[in-house]
C-alpha positions as CSV (number, residue, x, y, z in Angstrom):
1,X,0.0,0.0,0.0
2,X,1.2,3.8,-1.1
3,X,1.7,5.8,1.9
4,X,1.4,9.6,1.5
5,X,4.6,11.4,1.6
6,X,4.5,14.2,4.5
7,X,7.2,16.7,5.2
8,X,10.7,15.8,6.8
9,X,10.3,17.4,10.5
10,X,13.2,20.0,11.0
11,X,14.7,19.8,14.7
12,X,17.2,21.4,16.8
13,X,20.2,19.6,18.6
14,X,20.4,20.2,21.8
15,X,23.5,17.8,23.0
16,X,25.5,15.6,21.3
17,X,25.5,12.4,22.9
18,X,27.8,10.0,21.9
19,X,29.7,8.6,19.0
20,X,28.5,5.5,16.7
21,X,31.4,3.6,15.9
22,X,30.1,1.1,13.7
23,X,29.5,3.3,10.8
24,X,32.2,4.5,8.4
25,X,30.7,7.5,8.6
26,X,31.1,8.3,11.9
27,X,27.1,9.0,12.8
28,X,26.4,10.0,16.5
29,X,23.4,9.8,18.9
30,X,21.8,13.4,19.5
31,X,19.0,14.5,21.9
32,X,16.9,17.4,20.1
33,X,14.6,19.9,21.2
34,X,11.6,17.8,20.3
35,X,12.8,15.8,23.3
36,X,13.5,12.9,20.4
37,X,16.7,11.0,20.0
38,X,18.1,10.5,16.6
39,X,20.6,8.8,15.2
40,X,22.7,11.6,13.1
41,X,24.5,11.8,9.8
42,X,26.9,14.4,9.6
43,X,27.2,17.0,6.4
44,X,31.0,17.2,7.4
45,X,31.7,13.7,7.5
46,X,34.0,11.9,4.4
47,X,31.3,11.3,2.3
48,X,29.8,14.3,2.2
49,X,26.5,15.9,1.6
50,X,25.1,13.4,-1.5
51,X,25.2,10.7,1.3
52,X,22.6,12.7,2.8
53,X,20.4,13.0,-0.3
54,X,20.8,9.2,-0.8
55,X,19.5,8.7,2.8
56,X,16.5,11.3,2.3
57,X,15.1,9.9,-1.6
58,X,15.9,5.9,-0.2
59,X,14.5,6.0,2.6
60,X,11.8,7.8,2.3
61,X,10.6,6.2,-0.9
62,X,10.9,3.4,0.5
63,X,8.7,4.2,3.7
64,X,6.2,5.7,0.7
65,X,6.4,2.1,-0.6
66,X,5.1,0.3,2.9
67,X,8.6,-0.6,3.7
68,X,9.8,-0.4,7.3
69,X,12.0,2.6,7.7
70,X,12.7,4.5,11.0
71,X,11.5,8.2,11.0
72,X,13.8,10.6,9.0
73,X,14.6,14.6,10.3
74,X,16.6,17.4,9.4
75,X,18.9,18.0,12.7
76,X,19.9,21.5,12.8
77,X,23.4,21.7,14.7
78,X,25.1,24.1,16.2
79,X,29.0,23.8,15.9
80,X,29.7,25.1,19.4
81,X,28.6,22.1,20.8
82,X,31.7,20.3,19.9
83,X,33.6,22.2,22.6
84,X,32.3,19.8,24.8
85,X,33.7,16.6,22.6
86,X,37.1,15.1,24.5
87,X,37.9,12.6,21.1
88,X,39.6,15.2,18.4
89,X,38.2,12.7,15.7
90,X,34.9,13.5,16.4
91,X,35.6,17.3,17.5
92,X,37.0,18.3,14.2
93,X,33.4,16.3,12.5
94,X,31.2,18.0,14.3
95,X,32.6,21.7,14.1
96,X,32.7,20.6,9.9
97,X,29.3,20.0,10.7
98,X,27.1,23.0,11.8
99,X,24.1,23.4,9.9
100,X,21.9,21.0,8.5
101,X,22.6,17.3,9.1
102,X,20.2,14.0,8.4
103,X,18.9,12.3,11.8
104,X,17.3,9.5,11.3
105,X,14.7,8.0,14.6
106,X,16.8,6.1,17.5
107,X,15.2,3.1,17.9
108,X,16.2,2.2,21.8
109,X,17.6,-1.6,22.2
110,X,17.1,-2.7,18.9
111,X,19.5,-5.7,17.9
112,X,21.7,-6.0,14.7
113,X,19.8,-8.4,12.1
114,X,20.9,-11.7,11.6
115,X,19.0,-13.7,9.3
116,X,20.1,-16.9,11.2
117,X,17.7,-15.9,13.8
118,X,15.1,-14.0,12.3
119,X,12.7,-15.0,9.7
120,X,11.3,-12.9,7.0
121,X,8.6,-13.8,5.2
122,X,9.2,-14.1,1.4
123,X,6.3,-11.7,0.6
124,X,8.5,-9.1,2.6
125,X,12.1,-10.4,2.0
126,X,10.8,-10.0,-1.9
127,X,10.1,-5.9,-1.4
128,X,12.9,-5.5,0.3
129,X,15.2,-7.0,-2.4
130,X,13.2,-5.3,-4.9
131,X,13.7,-1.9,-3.7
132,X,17.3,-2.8,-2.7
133,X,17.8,-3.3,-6.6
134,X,16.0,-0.4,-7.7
135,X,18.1,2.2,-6.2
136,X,21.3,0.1,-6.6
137,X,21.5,-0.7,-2.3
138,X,25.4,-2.2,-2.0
139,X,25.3,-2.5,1.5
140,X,22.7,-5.1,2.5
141,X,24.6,-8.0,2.3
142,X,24.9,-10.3,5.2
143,X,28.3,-9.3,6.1
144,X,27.2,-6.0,6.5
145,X,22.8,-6.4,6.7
146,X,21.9,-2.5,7.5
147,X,18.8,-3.9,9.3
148,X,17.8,-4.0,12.6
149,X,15.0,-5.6,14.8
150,X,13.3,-3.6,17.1
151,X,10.0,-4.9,19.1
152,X,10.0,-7.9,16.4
153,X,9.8,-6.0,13.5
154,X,12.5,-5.7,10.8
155,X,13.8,-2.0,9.7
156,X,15.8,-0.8,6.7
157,X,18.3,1.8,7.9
158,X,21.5,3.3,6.4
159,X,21.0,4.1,2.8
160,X,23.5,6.5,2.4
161,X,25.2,3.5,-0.5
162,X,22.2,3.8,-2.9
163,X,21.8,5.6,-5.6
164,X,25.4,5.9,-6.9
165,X,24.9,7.1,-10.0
166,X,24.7,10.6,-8.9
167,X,28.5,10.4,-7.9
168,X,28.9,11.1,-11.8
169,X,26.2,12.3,-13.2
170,X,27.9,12.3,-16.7
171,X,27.5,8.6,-16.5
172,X,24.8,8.0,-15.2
173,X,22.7,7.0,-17.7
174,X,24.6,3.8,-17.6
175,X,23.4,2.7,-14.6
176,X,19.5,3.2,-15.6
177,X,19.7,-0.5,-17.1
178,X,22.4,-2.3,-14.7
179,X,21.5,-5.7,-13.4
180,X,21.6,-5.7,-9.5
181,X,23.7,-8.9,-8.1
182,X,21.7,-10.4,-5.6
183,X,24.0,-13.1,-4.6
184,X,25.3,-11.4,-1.5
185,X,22.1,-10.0,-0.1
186,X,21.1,-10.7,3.6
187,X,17.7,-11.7,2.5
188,X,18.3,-14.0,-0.8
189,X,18.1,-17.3,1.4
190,X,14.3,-16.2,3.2
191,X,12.9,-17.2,-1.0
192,X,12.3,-13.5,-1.9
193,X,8.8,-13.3,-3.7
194,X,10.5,-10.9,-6.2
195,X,7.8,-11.4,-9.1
196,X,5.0,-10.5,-6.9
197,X,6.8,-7.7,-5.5
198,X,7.6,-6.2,-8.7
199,X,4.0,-6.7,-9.6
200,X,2.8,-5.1,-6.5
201,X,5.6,-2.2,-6.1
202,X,6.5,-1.2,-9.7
203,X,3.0,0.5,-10.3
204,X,3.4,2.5,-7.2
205,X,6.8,4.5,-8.2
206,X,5.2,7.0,-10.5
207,X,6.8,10.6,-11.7
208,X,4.4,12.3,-8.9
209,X,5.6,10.1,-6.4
210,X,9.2,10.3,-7.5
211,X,9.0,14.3,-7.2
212,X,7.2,14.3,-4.1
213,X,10.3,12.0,-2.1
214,X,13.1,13.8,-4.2
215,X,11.2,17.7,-3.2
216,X,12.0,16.3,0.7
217,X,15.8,16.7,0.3
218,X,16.6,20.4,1.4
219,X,17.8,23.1,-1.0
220,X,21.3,23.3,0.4
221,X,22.6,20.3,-0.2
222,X,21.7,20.2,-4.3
223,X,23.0,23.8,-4.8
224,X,26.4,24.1,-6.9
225,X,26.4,20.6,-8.3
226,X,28.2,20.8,-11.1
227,X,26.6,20.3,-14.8
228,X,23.8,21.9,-13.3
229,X,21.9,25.4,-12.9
230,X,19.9,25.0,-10.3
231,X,18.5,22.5,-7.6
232,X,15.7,22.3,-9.3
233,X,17.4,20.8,-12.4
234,X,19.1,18.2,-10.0
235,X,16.1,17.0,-8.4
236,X,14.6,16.6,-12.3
237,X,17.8,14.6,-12.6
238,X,17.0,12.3,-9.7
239,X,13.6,11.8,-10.7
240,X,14.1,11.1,-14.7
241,X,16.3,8.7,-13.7
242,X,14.0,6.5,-11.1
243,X,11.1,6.9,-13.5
244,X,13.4,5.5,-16.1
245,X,15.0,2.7,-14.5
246,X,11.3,1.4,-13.0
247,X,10.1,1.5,-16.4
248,X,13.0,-1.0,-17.9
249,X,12.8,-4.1,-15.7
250,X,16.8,-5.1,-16.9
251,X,18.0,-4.6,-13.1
252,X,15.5,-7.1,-11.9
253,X,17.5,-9.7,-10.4
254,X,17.3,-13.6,-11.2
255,X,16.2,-15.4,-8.1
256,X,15.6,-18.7,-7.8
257,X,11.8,-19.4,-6.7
């Protein structure tokens, strides 16, 4: 089922709590003025700001597709509360990072998913792979599975790998049509129901829809891209090249029913 795509909340942090190791990235738990706790990308980290926009359009298409994904923010942050920070490492991140950064909701005492001990069913384990290989996810494999389980329930979190081809937007055409290699995904052993999924999913991803997630990301972070005059021609960018990869079918994977 669609869901309707709302706004992305804007909140203040108000202390930075403490670093998240596990992520190249260096992401970091933050208390905000909504009294929330998120989970926080920053805009100063290595990989920069088109690892934000990744997170925003992934994720949040995929939550408009039905698909399990925490609650995403824009975390405004002020650089002065680095002082604070003992670790240099982190210090030098978070005074690159004042401004806008991506939280994304904490979900308290979640566990790491292991498909060892968690079953999915094949109707879900086939969206997820489908949407996994329609904006070209790397990272949800089961060395590294970018899911969690939280109160029984799955979540998809960490899409900052997806959508690559806008690291060279002179090229990206080329990756409208590339197959996606599902032999390392986390959920290719639960028998993904991938034709049913495609059936059920491909319909939904229209060019309203595809504007409506890509209009989410904030102005600042498409301004100055080069081969481009505006934000407004990179989010076109974005969206002609969703609408035409859901419309060619060549990515689908081959799994074995």
């Amino acid at each position: 089922m669609l869901m309707l795509v709302g706004v992305l909340k804007k909140v203040i942090a108000t202390r930075y709590v403490l670093p998240l190791r596990e992520g190249g990235s260096l992401p970091g738990l933050v208390e905000a003025d909504d009294l929330g706790t998120y989970v926080v990308k920053f805009i100063g980290a290595g990989q920069g700001r088109k690892t934000l926009v990744a997170e925003v359009v992934t994720g949040e298409l995929g939550r408009a597709l039905g698909l399990p994904v925490p609650e995403l923010a824009q975390v405004e942050f002020d650089a002065v509360i680095a002082r604070s920070e003992p670790d240099q490492e982190v210090q030098e991140l978070l005074k690159g990072s004042g401004g806008l950064n991506l939280g994304m909701d904490f979900l308290p005492g979640a566990l790491a998913f292991d498909p060892l001990c968690f079953g999915v069913e094949p109707d879900l384990a086939g969206r997820i792979l489908w949407f996994d290989a329609l904006v070209g996810n790397v990272d949800r494999s089961w060395r590294n599975p970018n899911m969690l389980v939280w109160h029984g329930d799955p979540y998809l979190i960490d899409h900052g790998a997806t959508l690559i081809f806008h690291h060279s937007w002179a090229n990206a055409d080329r990756f409208i049509t590339r197959p996606y290699d599902a032999g390392d995904h986390v959920l290719i052993e639960a028998s993904p129901d991938l034709e049913a999924a495609d059936a059920a999913l491909a319909p939904l991803v229209t060019e309203e829809l595809l504007r409506d997630v890509v209009g989410l990301v904030p102005e600042e972070w498409l301004v100055e891209e080069p081969g481009f005059d505006s934000a407004g021609q990179v989010r076109e960018a974005y969206v002609r090249h969703l609408l035409e990869r859901v419309s060619d079918r060549r990515w689908l994977p081959e799994v074995a029913q």
